[in-house]
Structure formats: C-alpha cells, structure tokens
Backbone as CSV, one residue per row, in Angstrom:
resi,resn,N_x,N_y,N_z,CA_x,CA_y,CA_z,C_x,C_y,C_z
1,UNK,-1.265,83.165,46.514,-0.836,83.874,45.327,-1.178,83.028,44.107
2,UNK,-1.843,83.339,43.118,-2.069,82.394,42.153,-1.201,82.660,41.142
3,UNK,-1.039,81.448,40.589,0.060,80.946,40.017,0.329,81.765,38.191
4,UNK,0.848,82.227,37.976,1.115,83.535,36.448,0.332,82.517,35.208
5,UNK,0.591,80.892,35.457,-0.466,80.671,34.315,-1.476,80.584,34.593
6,UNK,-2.064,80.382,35.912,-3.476,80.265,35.948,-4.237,81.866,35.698
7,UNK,-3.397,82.287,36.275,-3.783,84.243,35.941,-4.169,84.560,34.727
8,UNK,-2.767,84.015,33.990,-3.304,84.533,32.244,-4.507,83.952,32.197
9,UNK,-4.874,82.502,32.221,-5.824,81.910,32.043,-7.155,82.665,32.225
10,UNK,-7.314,83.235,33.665,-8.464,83.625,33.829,-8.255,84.991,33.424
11,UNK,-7.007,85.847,32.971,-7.983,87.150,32.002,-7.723,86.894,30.859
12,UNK,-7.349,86.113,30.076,-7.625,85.580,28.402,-9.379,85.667,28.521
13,UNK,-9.624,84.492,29.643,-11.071,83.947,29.604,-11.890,85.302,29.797
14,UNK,-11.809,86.284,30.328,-12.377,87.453,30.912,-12.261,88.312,29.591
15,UNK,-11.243,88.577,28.626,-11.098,88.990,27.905,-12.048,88.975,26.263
16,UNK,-12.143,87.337,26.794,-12.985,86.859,25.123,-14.080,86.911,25.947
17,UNK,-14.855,86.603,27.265,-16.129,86.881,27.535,-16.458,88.292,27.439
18,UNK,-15.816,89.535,27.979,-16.297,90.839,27.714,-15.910,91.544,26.570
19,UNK,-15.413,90.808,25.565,-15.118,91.198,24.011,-13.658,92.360,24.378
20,UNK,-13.092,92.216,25.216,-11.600,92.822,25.417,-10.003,92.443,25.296
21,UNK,-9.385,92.996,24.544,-8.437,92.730,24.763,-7.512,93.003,25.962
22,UNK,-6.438,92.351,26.733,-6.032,92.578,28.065,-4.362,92.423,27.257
23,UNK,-4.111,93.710,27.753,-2.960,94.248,27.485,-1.587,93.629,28.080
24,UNK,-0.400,93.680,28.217,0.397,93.266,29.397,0.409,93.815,30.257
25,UNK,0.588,95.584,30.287,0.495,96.324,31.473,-1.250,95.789,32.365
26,UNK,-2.241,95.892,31.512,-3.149,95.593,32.644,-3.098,94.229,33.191
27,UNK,-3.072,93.084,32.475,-2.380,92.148,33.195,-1.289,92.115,34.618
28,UNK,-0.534,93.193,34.327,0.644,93.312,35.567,-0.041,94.205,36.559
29,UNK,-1.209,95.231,36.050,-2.070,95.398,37.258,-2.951,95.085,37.948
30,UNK,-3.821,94.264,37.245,-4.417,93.400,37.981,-3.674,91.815,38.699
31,UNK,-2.629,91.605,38.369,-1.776,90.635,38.899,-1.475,91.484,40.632
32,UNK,-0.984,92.377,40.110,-0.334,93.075,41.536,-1.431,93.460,42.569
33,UNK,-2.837,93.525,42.111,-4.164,94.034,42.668,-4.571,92.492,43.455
34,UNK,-4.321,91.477,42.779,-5.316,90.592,42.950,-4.261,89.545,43.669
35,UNK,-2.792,89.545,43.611,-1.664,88.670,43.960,-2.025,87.419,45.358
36,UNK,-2.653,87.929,46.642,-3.055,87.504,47.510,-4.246,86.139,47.155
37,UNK,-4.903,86.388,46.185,-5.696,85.227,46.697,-5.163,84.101,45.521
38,UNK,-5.596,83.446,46.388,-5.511,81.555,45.341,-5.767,81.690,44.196
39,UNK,-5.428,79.971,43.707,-5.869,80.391,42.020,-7.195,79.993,42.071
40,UNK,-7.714,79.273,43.364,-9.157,78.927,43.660,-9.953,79.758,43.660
41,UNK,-9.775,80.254,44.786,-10.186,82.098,44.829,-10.834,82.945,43.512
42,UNK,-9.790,82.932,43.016,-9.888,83.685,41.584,-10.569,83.309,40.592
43,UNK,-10.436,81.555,40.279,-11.474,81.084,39.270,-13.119,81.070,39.756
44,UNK,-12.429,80.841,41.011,-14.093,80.819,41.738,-14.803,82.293,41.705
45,UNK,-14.198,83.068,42.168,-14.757,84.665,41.794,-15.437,84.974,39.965
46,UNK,-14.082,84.914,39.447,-14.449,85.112,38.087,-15.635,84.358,37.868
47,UNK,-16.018,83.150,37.928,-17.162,81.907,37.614,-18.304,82.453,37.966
48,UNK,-18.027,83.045,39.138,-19.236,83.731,40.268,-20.092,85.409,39.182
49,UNK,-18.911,86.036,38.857,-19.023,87.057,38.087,-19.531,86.846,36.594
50,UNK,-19.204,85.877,36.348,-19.793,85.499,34.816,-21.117,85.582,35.044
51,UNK,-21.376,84.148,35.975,-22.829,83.820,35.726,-23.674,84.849,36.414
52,UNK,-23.345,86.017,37.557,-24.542,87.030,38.045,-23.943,88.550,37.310
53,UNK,-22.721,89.104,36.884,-22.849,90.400,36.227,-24.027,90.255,35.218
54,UNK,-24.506,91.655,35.393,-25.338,92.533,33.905,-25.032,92.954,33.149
55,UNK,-24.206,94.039,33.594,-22.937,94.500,32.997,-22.377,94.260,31.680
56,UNK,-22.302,94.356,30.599,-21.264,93.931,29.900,-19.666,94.705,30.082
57,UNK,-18.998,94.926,30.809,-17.931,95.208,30.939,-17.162,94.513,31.998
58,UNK,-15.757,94.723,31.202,-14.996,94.399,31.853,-14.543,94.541,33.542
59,UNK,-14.630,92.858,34.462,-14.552,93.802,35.364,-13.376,94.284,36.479
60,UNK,-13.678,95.355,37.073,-12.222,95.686,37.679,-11.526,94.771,39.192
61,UNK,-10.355,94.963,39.135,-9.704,94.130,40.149,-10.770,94.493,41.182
62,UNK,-10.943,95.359,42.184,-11.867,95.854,43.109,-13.784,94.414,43.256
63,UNK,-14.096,94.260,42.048,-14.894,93.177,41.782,-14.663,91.983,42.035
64,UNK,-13.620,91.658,41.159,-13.024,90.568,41.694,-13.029,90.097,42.883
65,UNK,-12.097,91.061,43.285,-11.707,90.766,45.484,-13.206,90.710,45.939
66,UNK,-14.203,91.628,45.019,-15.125,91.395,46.130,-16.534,90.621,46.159
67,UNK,-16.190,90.081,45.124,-16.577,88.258,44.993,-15.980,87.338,45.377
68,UNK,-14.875,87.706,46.289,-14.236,86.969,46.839,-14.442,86.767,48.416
69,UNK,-14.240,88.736,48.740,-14.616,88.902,49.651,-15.545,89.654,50.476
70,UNK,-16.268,89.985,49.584,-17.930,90.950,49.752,-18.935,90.131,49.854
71,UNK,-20.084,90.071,49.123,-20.893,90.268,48.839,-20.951,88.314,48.249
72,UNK,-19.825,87.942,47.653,-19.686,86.660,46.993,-18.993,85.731,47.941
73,UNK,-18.760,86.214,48.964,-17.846,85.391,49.809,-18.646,84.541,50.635
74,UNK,-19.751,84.591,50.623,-21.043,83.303,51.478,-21.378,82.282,50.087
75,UNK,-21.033,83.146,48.795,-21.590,81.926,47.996,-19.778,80.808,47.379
76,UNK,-18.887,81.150,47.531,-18.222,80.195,47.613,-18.046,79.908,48.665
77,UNK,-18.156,80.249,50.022,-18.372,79.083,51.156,-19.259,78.365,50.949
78,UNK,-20.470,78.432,50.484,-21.179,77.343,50.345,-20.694,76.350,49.503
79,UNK,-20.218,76.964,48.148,-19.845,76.040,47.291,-18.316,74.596,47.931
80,UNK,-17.483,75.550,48.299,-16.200,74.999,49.076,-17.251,73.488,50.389
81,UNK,-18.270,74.181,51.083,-19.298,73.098,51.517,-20.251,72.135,50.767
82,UNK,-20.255,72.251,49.800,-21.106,71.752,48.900,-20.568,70.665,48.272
83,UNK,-19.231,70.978,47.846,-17.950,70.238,47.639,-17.417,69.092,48.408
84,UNK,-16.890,69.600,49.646,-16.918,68.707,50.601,-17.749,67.151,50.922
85,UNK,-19.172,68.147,50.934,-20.073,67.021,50.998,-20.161,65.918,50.669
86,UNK,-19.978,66.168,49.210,-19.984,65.207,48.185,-18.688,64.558,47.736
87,UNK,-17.589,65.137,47.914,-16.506,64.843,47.301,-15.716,63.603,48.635
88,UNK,-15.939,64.357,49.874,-15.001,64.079,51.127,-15.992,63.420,51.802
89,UNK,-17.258,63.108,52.090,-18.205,62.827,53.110,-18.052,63.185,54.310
90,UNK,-19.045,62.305,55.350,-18.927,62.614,56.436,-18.190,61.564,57.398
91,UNK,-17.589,60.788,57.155,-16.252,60.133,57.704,-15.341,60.866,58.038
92,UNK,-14.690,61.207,57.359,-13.163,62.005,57.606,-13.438,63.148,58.339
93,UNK,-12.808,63.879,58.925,-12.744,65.259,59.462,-12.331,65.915,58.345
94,UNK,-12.884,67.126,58.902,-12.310,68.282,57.595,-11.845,69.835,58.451
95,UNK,-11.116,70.394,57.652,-10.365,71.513,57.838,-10.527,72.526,56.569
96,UNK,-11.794,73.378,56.561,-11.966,74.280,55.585,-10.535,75.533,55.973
97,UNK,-10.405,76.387,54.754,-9.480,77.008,54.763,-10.060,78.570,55.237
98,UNK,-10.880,78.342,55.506,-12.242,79.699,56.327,-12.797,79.116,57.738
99,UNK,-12.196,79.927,58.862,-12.626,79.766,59.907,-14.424,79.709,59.979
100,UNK,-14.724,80.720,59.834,-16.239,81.116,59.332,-16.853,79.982,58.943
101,UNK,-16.779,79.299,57.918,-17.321,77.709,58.023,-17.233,77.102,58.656
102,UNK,-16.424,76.682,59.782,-16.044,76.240,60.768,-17.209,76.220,61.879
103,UNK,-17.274,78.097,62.172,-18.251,77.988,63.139,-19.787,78.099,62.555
104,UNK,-20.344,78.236,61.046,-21.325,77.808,60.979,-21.929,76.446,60.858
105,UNK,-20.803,75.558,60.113,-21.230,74.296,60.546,-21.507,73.952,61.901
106,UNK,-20.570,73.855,62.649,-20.754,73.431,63.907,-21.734,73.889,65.117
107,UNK,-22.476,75.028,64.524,-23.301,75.503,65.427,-24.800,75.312,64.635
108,UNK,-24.892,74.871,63.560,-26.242,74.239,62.982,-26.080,72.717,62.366
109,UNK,-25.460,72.294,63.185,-25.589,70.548,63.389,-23.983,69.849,62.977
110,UNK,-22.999,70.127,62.596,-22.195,69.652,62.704,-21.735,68.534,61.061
111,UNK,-20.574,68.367,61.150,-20.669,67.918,59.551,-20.735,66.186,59.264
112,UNK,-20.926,65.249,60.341,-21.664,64.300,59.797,-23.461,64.819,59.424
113,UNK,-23.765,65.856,60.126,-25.341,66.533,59.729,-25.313,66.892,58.252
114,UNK,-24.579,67.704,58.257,-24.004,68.033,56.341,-24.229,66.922,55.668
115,UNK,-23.579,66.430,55.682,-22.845,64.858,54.704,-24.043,64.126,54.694
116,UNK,-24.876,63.945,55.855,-26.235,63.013,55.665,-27.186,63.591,54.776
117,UNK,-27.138,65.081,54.250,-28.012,65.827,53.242,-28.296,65.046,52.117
118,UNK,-29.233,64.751,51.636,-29.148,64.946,49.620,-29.290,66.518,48.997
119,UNK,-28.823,66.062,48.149,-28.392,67.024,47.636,-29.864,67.953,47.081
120,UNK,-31.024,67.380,47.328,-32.576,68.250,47.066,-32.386,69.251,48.343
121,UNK,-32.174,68.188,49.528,-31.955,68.985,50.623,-30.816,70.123,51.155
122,UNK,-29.962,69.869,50.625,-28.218,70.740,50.655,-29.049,72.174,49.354
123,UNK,-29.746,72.347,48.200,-30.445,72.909,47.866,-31.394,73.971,48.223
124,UNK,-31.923,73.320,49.323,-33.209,73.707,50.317,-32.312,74.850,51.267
125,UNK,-31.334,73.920,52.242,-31.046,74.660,52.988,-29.859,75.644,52.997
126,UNK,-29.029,75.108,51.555,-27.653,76.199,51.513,-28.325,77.402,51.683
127,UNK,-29.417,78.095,51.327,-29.555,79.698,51.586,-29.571,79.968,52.837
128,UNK,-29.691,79.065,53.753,-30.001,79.159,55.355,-28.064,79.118,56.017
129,UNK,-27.535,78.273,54.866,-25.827,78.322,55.492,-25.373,79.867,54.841
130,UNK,-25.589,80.622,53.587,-25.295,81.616,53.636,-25.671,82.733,54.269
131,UNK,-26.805,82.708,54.770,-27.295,83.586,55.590,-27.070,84.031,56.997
132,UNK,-26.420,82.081,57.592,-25.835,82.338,58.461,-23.792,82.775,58.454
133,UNK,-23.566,82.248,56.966,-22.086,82.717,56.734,-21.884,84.434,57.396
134,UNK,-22.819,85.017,56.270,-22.383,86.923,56.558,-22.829,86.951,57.879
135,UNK,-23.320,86.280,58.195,-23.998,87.059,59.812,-22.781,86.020,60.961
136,UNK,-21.953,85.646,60.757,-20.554,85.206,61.330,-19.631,86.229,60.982
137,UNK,-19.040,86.109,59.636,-18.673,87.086,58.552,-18.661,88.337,59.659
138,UNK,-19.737,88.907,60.121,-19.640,90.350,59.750,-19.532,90.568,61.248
139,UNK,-18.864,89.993,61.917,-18.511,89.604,63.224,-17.198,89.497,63.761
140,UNK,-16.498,89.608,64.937,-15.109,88.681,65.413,-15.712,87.540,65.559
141,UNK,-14.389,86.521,64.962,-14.945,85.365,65.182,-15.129,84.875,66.866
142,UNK,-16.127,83.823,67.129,-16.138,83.562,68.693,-14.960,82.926,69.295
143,UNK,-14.581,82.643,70.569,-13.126,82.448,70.765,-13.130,81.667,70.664
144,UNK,-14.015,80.030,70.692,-14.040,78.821,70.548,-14.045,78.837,69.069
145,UNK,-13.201,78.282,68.168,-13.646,78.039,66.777,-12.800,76.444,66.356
146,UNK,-13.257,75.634,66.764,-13.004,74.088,66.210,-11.963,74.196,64.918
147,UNK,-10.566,73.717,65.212,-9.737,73.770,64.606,-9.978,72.581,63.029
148,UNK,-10.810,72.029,63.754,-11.181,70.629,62.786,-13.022,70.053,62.713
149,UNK,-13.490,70.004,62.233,-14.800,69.256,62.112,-14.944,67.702,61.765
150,UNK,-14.592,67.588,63.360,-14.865,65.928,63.554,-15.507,65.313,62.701
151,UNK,-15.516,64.488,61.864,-16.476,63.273,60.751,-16.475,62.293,62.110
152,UNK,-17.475,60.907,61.163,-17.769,60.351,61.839,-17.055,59.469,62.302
153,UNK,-15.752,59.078,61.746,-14.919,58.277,62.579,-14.225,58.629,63.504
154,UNK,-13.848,59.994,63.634,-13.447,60.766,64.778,-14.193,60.226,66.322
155,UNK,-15.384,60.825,66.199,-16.249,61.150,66.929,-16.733,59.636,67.320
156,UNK,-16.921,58.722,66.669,-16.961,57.160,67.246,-15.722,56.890,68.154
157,UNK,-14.586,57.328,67.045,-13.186,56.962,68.289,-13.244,57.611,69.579
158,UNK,-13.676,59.067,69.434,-13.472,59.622,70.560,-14.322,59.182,71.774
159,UNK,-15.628,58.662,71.511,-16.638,57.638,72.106,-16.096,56.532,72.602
160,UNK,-15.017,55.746,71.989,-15.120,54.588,72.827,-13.604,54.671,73.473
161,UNK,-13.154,55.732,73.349,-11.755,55.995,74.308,-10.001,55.960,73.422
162,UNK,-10.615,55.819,72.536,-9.500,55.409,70.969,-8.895,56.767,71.350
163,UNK,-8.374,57.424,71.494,-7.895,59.086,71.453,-6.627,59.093,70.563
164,UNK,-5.944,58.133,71.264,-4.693,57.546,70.546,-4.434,57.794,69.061
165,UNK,-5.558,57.435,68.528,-5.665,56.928,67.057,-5.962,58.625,66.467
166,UNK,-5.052,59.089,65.497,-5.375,60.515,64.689,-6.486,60.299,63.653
167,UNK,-7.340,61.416,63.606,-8.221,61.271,62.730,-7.837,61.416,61.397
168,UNK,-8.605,60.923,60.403,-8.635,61.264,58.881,-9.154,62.633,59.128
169,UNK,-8.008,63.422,57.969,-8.189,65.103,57.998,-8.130,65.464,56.392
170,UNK,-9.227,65.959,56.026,-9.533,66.167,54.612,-9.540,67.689,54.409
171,UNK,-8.524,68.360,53.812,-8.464,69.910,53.891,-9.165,70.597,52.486
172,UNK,-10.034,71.061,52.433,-10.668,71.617,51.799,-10.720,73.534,51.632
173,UNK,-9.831,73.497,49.945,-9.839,74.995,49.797,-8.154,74.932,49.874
174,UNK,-7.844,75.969,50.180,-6.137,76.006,50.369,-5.644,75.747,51.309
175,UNK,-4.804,74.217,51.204,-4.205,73.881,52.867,-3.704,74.881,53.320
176,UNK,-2.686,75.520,53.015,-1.443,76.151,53.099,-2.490,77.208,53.963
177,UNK,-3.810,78.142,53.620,-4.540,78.711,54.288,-5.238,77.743,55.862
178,UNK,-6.056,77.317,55.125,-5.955,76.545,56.343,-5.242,75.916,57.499
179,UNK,-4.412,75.767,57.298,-3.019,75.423,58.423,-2.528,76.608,58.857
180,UNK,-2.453,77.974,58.343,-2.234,79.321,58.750,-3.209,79.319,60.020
181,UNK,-4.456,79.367,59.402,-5.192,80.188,60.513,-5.521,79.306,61.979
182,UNK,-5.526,78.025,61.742,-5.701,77.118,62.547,-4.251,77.024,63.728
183,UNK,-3.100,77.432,62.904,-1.575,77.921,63.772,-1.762,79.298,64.795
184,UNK,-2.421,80.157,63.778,-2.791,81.566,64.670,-3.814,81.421,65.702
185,UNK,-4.234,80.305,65.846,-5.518,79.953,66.885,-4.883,79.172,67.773
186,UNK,-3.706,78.736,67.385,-2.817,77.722,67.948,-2.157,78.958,69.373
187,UNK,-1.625,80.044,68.646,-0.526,80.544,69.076,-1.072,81.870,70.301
188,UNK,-2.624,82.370,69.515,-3.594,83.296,70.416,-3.684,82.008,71.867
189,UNK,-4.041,81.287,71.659,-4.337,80.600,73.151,-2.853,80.326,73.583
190,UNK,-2.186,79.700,73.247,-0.597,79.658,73.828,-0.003,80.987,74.525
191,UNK,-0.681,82.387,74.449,-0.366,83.319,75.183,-1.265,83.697,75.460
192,UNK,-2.539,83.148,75.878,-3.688,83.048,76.736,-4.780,84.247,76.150
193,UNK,-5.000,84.554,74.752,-5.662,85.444,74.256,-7.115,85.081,73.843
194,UNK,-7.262,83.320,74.098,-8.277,82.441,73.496,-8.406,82.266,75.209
C-alpha cells in the first residue's frame, strides 16, 4: 500500500507533467484504484510512463497498474535486477520480491553470473532477461522456484560443508512482499502441493 505522502507526491508530479490539476476526489480515486501496490511500484510505474507515453494526457489508474503489471512489468524487473547488481553484488544472496526473477535468473546462469556483468554487458543482455521475464510471466510458475539466489558466499559455504553458517540475505524490492510469497511456497509444499 503506498504510503498517502508518497501518493500525493506522485500525482502533484503527474499533475504539473500533464498540465492538470488533480482534484481531492480524483486523488481518493485513484488512491482506492491503485492502494495495493508499493510506493516502489508506483514511482517506478509513473517514471516508466513519463519517459515512453506519447500521449499528452493524463494517465488513468488502469495505466498505471499496467506498467506495473502489463506490458511494464519485465522492464522494472530488470531495473529491480539492474539494481541489485550494482548496489548488492554477487556475494550476498538475494531475495527479489518477484518470484519470476527468481526463476529467470537461475535458469540463465545464476546471480554470481549477473553480478560478474559490466554494465556494457548488463546493457547487451537485459533485453534477453526481459524477454525471458514475460515468457515466465505469462506462465504458472514452475514448482521448483529458489526461495533465495545463492551469492557467492553461500555457495562456497555450501561447498566446503559450512551449512551451519546462514547466508547474507539482501532483499530487494518490498521485503514485506518478498517474505509473503516465499511463506506461500513455504506452506504449498508443507501440504505437499510443491
């Protein structure tokens, strides 16, 4: 749910970019339209909508969501990966707040593979991670989906028998999401559905 000031924030900003004024009532409808996603979500959508609408108009809640979750939803996974990369490396484990990243990393090399990119190369090949995002995306996810993406200290420990030792876990995007869905993956196999 994003938070009532970050909301105003992003339709003030929406407001002076499409030369509109935003009323209170539409404010309280697009609040009630859009309530579900983050305030990440939302700035990230709007950001997304700035820089590719033609359009000059204002745009409707329905847009929004679906730069969130249409059509725009492979290009902030990339970005949320892109992020990572650079911000978290490939040491730590990570826990995106999108299953879907999950299983495209891990099935085109894994995220110390990521993290070893430069960024000419993370360039090159992000169109190859969105391409494979929607084509996960537009799928059930597979029943195996890696609750975590081992970094490289994981994966050394787990090599020399360390098990003991918990990994560094770097959550990327909305914990609070991420720990949801990774519980519901928890709870499908605990009654043998995984």
């Amino acid at each position: 749910m994003p938070t009532h000031e970050a909301f105003a924030k992003v339709m003030v900003l929406l407001g002076e970019v499409y030369g509109k004024e935003v009323s209170e009532l539409k404010m309280e409808a697009y609040y009630d339209a859009l309530s579900d996603l983050t305030d990440e979500e939302l700035v990230r959508a709007v950001r997304m909508l700035m820089r590719t609408k033609k359009i000059s108009v204002f745009p409707l809640p329905a847009e929004i969501r679906e730069a969130v979750e249409g059509t725009g939803r492979e290009i902030i996974a990339s970005l949320k990966v892109e992020e990572a990369m650079f911000k978290v490396g490939g040491y730590k484990s990570v826990v995106f707040d999108d299953p879907v990243i999950h299983v495209v990393i891990e099935r085109t090399g894994g995220w110390p593979f990521y993290c070893a990119m430069e960024i000419d190369e993370w360039k090159f090949r992000r169109k190859d991670f969105e391409r494979a995002y929607l084509a996960f995306a537009a799928r059930p996810l597979p029943e195996k989906v890696p609750e975590r993406l081992p970094g490289r200290y994981e994966i050394v420990n787990e090599a020399e028998g360390h098990r003991d030792e918990p990994p560094q876990i770097a959550y990327v995007g909305s914990k609070a999401k991420a720990l949801e869905w990774t519980r519901q993956r928890e709870i499908a196999k605990a009654i043998g559905k995984e």
